[in-house]
KENULO-177157 format. One record per residue (C-alpha): x, y, z. Coordinates in pm, 1 decimal. Layout:
<nodes>
+----------+----------+----------+
|     east |    north |       up |
+----------+----------+----------+
|        X |        Y |        Z |
...
+----------+----------+----------+
</nodes>
This chain:
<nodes>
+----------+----------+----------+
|     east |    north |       up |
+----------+----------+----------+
|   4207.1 |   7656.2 | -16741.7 |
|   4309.3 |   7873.0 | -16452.0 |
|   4503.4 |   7759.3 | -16122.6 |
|   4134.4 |   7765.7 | -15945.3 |
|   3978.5 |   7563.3 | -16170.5 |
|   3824.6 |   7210.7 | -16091.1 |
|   3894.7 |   6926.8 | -16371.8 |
|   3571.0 |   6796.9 | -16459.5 |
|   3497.1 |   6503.2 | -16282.4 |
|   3789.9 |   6581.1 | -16020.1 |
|   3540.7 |   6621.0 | -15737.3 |
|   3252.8 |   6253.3 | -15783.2 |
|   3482.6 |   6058.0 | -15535.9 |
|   3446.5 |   6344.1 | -15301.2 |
|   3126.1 |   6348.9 | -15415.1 |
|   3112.9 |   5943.0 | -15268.1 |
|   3317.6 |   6025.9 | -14987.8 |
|   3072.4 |   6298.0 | -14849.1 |
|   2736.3 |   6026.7 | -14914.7 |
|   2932.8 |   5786.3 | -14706.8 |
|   3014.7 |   6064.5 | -14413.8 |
|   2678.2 |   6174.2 | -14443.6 |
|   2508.9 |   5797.8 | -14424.7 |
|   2800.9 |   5752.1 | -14130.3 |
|   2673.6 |   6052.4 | -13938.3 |
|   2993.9 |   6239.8 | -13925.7 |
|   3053.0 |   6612.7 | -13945.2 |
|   3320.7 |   6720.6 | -14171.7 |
|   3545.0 |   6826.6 | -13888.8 |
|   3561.9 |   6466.2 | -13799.2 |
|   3653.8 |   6305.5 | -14102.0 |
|   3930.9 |   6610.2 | -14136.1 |
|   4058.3 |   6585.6 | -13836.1 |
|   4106.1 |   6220.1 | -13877.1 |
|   4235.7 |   6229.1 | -14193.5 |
|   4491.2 |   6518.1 | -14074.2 |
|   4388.2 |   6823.9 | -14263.2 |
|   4184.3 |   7119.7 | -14202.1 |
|   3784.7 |   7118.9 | -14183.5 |
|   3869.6 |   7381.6 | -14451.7 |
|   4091.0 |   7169.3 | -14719.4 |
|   3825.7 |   6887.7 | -14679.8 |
|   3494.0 |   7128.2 | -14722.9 |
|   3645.4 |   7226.9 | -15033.0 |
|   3752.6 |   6888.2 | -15197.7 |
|   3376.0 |   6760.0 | -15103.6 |
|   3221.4 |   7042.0 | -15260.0 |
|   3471.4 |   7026.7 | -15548.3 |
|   3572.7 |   7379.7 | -15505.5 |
|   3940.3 |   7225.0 | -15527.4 |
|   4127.6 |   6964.9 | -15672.2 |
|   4263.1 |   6778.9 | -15412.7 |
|   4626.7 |   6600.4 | -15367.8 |
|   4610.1 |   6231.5 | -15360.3 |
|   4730.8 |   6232.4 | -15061.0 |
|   4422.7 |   6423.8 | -14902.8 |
|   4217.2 |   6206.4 | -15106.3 |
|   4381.4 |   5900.2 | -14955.4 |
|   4413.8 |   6042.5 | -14573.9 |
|   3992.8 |   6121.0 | -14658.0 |
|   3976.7 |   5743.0 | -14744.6 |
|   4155.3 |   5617.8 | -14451.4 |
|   3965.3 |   5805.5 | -14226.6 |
|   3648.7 |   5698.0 | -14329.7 |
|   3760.3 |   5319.2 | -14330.2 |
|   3846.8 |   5274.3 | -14701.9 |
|   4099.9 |   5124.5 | -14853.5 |
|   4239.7 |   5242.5 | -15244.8 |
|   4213.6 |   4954.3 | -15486.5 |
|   4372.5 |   5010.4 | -15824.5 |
|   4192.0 |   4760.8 | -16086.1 |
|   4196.0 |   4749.1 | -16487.0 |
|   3918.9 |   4973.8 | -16634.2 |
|   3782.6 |   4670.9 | -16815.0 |
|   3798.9 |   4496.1 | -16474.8 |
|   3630.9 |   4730.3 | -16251.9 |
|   3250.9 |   4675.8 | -16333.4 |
|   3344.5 |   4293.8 | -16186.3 |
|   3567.3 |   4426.8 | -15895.2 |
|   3234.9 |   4646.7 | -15802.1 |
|   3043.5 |   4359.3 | -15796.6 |
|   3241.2 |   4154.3 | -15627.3 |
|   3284.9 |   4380.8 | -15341.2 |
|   2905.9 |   4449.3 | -15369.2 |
|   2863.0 |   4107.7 | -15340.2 |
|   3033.1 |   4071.9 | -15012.1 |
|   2869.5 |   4361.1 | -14869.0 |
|   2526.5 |   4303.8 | -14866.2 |
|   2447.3 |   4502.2 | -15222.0 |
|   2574.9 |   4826.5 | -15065.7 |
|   2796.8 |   5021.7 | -15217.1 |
|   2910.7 |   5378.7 | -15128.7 |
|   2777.0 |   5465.6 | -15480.2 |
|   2409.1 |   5346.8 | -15392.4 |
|   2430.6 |   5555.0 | -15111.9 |
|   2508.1 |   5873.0 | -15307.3 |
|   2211.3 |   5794.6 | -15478.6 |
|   2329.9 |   5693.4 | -15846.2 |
|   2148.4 |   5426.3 | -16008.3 |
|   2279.3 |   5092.1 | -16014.8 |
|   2377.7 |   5124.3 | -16392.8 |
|   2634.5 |   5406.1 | -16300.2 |
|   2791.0 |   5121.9 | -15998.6 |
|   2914.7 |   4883.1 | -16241.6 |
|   3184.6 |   5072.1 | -16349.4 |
|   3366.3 |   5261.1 | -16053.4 |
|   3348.8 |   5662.0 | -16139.7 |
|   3664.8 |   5688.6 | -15986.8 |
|   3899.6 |   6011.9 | -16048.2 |
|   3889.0 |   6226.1 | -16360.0 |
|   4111.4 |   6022.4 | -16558.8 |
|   3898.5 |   5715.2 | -16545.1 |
|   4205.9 |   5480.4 | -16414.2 |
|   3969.8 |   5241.1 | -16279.9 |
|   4022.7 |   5269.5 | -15931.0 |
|   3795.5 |   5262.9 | -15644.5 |
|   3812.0 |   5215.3 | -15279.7 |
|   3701.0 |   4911.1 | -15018.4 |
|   3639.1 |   4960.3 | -14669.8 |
|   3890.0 |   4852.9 | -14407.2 |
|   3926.9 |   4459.3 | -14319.5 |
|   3609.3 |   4340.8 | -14120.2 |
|   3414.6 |   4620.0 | -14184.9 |
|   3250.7 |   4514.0 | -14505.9 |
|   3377.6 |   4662.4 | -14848.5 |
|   3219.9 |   4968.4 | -15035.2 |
|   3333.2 |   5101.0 | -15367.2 |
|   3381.3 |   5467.0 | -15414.5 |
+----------+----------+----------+
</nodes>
């Protein structure tokens, strides 16, 4: 693989973090310039024309409210739910417009580590 390439599946929680911008109503020069990097840096991690730092991931996160929870693989179907659960049904995956049989388990980066991401406290939780 060359320097330029994307590891497959590197980009679906950009993919989640762009539904939840877009359902939000923000441009990507807001969620950037909240998050501290250039409009250019984020346009390519939500398009998955890069692969991202965790950091920029994480800085993305914050500025869109989210919070990183790290859960066991075989516990994250339950951790979706139960953050589902207390936010009405609505998670950030619903709103990218996967069916509810790809929610249970969180899609989160390409190494499957089971983690996802919950909004801010008081403002409702939704799993990336």
């Amino acid at each position: 693989m060359n320097s330029t390439a994307v590891p497959r599946g590197a980009s679906e929680p950009f993919r989640q973090l762009r539904a939840l911008r877009r359902a939000r109503k923000l441009k990507q020069e807001d969620v950037a310039r909240k998050a501290g990097i250039s409009r250019e840096a984020y346009l390519r991690a939500e398009s998955g024309q890069a692969d991202p730092r965790m950091s920029t991931f994480l800085a993305a996160c914050e500025a869109l409210g989210l919070e990183v929870v790290l859960a066991p693989q075989h516990l994250a179907a339950d951790v979706n739910a139960f953050i589902a659960s207390r936010n009405g049904g609505v998670t950030t995956a619903s709103m990218a417009g996967q069916p509810a049989a790809a929610q249970a388990p969180s899609a989160p980066a390409p190494s499957q580590g089971g983690f996802g991401t919950g909004s801010a406290p008081g403002e409702g939780h939704k799993p990336v």
